[in-house]
C-alpha positions as a Markdown table, in Angstrom:
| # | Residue | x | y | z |
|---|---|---|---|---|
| 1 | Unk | -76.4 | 136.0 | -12.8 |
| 2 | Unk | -79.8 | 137.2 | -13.0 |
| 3 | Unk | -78.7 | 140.8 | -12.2 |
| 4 | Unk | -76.4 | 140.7 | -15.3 |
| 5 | Unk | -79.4 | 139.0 | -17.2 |
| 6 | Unk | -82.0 | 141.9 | -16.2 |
| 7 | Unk | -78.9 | 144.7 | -17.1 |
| 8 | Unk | -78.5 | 143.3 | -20.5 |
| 9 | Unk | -82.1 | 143.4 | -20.9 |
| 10 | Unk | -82.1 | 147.1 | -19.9 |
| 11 | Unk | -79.1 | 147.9 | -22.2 |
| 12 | Unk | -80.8 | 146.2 | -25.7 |
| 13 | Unk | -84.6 | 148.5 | -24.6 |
| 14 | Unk | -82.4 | 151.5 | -24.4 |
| 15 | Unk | -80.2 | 151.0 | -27.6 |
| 16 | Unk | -83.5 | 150.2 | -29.1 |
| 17 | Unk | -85.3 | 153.5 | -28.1 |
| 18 | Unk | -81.9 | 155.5 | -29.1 |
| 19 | Unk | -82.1 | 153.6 | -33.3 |
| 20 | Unk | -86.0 | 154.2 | -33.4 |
| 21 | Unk | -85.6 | 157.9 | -32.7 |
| 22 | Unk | -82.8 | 158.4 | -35.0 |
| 23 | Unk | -84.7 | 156.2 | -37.8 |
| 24 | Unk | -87.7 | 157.8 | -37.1 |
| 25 | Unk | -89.4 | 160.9 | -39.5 |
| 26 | Unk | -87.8 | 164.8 | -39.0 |
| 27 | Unk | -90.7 | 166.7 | -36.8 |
| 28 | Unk | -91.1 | 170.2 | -38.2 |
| 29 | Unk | -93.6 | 172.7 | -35.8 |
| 30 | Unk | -96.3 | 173.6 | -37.6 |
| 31 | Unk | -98.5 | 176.3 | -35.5 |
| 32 | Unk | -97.5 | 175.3 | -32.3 |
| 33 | Unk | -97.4 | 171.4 | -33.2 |
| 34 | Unk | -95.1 | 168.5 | -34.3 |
| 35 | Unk | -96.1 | 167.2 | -37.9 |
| 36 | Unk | -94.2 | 164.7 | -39.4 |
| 37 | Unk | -92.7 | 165.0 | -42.9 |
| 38 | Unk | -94.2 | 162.3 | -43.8 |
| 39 | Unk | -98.0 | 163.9 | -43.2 |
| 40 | Unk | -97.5 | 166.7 | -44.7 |
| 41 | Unk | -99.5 | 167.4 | -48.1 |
| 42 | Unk | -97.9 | 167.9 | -51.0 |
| 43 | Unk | -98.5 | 171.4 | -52.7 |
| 44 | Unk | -101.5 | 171.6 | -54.6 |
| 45 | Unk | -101.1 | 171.8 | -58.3 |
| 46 | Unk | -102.5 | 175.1 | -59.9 |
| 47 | Unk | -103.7 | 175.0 | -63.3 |
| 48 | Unk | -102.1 | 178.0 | -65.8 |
| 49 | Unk | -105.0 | 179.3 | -67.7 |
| 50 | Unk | -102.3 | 180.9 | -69.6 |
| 51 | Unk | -100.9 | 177.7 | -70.5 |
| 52 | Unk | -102.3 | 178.2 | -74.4 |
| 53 | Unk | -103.5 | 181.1 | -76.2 |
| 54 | Unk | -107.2 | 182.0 | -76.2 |
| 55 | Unk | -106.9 | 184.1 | -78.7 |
| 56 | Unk | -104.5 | 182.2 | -81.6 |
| 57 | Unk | -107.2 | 180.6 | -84.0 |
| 58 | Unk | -104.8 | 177.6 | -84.0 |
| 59 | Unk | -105.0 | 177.5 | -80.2 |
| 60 | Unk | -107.1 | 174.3 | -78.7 |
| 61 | Unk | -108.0 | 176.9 | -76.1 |
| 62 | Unk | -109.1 | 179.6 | -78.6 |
| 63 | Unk | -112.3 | 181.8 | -77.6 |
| 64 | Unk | -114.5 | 181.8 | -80.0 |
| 65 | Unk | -118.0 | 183.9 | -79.6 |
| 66 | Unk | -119.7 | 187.4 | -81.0 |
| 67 | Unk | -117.2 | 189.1 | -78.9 |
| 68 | Unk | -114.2 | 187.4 | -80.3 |
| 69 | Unk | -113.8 | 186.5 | -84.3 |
| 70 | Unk | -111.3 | 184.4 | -85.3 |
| 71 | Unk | -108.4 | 186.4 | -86.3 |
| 72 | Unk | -107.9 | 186.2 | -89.4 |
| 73 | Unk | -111.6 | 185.9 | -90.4 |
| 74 | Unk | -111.2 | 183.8 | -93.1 |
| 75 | Unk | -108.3 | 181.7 | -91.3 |
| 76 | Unk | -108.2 | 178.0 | -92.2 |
| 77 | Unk | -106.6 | 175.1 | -90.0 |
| 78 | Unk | -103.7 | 173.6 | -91.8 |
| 79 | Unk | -103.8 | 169.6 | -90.2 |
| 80 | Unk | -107.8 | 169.1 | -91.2 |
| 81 | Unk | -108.5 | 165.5 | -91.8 |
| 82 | Unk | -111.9 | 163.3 | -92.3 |
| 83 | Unk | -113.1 | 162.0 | -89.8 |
| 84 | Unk | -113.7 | 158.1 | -90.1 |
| 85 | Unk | -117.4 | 157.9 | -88.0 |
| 86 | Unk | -120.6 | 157.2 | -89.2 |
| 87 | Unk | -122.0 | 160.5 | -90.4 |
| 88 | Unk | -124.8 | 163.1 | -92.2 |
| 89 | Unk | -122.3 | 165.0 | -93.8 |
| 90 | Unk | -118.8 | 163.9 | -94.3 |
| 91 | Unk | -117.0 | 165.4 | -91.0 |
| 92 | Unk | -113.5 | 167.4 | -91.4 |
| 93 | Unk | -111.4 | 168.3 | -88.0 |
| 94 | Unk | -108.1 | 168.9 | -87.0 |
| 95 | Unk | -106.2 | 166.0 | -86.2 |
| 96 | Unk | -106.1 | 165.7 | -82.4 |
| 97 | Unk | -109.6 | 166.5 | -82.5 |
| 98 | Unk | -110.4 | 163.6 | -85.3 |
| 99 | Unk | -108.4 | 161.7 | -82.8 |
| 100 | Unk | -110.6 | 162.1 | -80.0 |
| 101 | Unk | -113.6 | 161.5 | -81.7 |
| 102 | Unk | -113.1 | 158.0 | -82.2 |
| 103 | Unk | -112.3 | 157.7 | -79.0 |
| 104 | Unk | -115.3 | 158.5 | -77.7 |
| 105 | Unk | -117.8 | 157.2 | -80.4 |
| 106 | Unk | -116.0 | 153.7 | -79.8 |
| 107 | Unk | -116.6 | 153.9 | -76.7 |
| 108 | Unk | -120.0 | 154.8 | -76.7 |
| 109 | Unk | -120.8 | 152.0 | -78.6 |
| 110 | Unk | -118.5 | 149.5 | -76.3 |
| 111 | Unk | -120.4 | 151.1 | -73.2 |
| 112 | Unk | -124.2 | 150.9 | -74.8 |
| 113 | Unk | -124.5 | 149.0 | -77.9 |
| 114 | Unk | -126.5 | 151.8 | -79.3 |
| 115 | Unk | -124.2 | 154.3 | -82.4 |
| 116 | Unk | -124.4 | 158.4 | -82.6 |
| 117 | Unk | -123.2 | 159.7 | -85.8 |
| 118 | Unk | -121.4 | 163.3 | -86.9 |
| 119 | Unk | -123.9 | 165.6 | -88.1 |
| 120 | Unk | -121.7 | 168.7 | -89.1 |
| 121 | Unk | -117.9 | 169.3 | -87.9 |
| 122 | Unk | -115.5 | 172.1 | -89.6 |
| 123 | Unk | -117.4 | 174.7 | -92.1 |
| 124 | Unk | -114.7 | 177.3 | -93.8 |
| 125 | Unk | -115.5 | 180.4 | -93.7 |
| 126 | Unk | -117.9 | 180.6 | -97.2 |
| 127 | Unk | -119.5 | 177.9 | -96.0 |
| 128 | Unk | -120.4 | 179.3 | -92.5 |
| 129 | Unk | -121.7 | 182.2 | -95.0 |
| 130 | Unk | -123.8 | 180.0 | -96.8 |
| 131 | Unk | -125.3 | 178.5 | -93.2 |
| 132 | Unk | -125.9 | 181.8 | -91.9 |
| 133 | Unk | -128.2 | 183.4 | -94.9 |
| 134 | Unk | -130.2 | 180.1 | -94.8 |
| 135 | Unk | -131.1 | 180.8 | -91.2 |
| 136 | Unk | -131.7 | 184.4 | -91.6 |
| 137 | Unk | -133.9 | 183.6 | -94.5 |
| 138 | Unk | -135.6 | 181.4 | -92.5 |
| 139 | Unk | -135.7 | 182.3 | -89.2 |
| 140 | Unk | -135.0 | 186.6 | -89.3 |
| 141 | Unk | -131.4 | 188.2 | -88.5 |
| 142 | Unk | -132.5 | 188.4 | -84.6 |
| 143 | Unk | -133.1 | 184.6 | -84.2 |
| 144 | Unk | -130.8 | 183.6 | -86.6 |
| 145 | Unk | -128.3 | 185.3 | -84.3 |
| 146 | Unk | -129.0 | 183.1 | -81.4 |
| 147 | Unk | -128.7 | 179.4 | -83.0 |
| 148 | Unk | -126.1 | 180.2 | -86.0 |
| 149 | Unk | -122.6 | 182.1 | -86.0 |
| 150 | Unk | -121.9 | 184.8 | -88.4 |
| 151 | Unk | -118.9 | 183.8 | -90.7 |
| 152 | Unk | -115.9 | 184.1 | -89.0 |
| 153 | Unk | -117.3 | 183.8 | -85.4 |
| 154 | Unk | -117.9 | 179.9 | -85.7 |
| 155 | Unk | -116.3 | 177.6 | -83.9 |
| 156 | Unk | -117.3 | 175.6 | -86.8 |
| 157 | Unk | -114.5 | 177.1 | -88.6 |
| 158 | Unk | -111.9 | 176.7 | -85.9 |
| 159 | Unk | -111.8 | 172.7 | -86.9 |
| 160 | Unk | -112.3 | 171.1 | -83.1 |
| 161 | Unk | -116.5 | 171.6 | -83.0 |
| 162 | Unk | -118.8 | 168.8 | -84.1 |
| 163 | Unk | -122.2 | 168.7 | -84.3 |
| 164 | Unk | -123.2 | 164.8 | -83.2 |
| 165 | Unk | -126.9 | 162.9 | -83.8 |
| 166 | Unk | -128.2 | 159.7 | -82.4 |
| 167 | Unk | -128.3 | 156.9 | -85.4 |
| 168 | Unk | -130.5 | 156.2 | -86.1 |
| 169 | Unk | -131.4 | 160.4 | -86.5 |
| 170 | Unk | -133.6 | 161.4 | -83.5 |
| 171 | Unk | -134.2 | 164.7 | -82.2 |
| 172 | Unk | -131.0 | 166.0 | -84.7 |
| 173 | Unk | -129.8 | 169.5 | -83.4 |
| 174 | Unk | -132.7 | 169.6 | -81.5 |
| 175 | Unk | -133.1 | 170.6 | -77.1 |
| 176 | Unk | -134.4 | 167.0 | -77.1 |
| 177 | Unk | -131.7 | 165.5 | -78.3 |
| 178 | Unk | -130.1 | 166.2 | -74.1 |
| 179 | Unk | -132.9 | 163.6 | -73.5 |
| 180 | Unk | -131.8 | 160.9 | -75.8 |
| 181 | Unk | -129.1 | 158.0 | -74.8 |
| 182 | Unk | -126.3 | 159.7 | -77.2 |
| 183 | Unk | -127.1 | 163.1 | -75.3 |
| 184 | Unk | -127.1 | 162.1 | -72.1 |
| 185 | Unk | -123.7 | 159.7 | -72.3 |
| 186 | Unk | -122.1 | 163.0 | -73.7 |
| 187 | Unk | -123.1 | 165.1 | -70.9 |
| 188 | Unk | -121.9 | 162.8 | -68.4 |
| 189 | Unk | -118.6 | 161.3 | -70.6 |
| 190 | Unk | -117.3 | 163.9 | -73.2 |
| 191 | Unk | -114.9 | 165.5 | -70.9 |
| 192 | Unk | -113.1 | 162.4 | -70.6 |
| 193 | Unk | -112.1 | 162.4 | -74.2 |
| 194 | Unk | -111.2 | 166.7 | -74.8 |
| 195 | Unk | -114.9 | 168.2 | -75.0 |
| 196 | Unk | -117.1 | 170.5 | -73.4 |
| 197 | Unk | -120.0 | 171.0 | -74.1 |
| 198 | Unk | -120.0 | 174.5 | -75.5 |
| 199 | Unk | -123.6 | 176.1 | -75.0 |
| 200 | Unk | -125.2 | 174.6 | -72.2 |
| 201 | Unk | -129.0 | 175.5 | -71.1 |
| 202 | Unk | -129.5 | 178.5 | -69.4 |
| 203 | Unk | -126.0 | 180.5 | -70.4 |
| 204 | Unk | -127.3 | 182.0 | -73.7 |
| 205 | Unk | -126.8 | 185.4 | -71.5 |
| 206 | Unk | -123.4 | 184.3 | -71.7 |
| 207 | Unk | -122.2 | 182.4 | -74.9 |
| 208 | Unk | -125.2 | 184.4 | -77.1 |
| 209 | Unk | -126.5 | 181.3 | -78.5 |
| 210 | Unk | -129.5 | 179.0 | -77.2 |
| 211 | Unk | -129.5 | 175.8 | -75.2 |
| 212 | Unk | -127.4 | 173.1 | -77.7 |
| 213 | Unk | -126.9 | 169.6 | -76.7 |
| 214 | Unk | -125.5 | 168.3 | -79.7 |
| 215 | Unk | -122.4 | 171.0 | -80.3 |
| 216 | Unk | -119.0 | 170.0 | -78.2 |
| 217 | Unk | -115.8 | 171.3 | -78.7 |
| 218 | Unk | -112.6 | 169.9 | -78.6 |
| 219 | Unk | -110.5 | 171.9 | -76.1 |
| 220 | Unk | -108.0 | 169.1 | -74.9 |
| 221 | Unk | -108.0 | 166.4 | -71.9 |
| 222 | Unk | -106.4 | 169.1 | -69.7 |
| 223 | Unk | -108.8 | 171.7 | -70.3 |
| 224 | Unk | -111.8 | 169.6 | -70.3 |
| 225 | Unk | -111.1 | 168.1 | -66.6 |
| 226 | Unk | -110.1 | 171.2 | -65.0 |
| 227 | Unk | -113.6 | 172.6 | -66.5 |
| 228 | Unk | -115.2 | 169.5 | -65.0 |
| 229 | Unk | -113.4 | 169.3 | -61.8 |
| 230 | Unk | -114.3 | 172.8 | -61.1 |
| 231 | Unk | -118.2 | 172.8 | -62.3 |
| 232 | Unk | -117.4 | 175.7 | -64.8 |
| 233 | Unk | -120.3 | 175.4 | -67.6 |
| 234 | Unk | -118.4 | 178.1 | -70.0 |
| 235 | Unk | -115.1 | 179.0 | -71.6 |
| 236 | Unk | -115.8 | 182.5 | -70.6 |
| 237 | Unk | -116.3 | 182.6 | -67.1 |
| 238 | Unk | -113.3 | 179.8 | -67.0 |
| 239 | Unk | -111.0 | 182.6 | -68.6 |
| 240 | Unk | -113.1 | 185.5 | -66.7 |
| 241 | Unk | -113.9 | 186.6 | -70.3 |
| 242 | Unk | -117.3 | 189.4 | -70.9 |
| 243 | Unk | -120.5 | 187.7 | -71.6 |
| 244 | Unk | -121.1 | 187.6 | -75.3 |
| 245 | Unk | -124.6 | 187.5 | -75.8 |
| 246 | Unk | -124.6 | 190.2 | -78.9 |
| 247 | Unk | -122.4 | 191.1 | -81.9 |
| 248 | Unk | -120.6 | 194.5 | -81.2 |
């Protein structure tokens, strides 16, 4: 009896080694070792900077700068809308880009308490114009060059750049508005909701204009975290574009 006990015992270990290999995970070799299926890494998503258009003015991805008008010149977006935030000046942007603005001023004011406010958003191409002469007239050609675009090489004029302030106003389109509350949420949050911030300090070399914390551009969630996640400051070195720190 116990000899037909202990061979039953062997017979249900056996059958159980035989179902655990035949349930368990296909073994590939891998460089001269098992990996199961089941550890192996999916394949790494690559982003396609050629995705959008950098160069259509509709484009969320266009590249503006004093290398690369908008095309037309004059061109004007077709799906502007106001944008219903506190403000200087009434604020007009494209749609998705309206969109994502009150995104992220709600939630600047759900995260702090504190409000920021639009100071300037989409300028057509006469008004650009206008913008322009008033900081030659004040400033000189050369310097006006570096904090104010020529008409029809604003990204002003594309519809998806605002100019944002703290409100109550302090240190408006100013290098200390980086240091404020509104400036430094931005910095760290903007992304999150489409933006970049689109000349950063110590890249006028590169973007031709000086250090603005107040001026983010609305490039699209997609864009905006694959900028983040890889620590690129710029739209031009992103797309490997020349630096544009002059007009031609």
């Amino acid at each position: 009896m116990r000899k037909l006990q202990r061979l039953a015992a062997s017979v249900a270990v056996i059958g159980a080694l035989v179902l655990g290999a035949a349930c368990a995970p296909a073994v590939a070799e891998e460089g001269g070792r098992a990996t199961s299926d089941a550890a192996s890494p999916a394949a790494a998503k690559v982003f396609d900077k050629k995705a959008k258009s950098i160069t259509d003015p509709a484009s969320y991805w266009v590249v503006v700068n004093k290398l690369t008008p908008l095309k037309p010149k004059k061109w004007v977006p077709t799906d502007l809308v106001t944008v219903p935030v506190d403000h200087v000046y009434v604020p007009k942007m494209r749609k998705m880009a309206s969109k994502a603005v009150v995104s992220m001023f709600k939630a600047y004011k759900k995260s702090t308490g504190k409000k920021m406010q639009a100071q300037s958003a989409y300028r057509s191409y006469s008004s650009q114009k206008s913008v322009y002469n008033g900081w030659v007239d004040k400033l000189g050609k050369k310097k006006a060059d570096l904090t104010s675009a020529r008409p029809g090489f604003s990204e002003h004029q594309t519809g998806m750049a605002i100019d944002i302030s703290a409100k109550p106003a302090k240190c408006s389109l100013q290098a200390c508005f980086a240091d404020t509350s509104q400036g430094k949420w931005l910095a760290k949050n903007a992304w999150k909701y489409g933006f970049v911030l689109r000349y950063p300090k110590g890249l006028t070399g590169t973007t031709g204009y000086e250090f603005e914390p107040w001026h983010y551009r609305y490039v699209g969630k997609q864009l905006a975290a694959e900028l983040h996640t890889t620590k690129t400051k710029t739209l031009e070195q992103f797309f490997g574009l020349p630096k544009a720190p002059t007009y031609k």
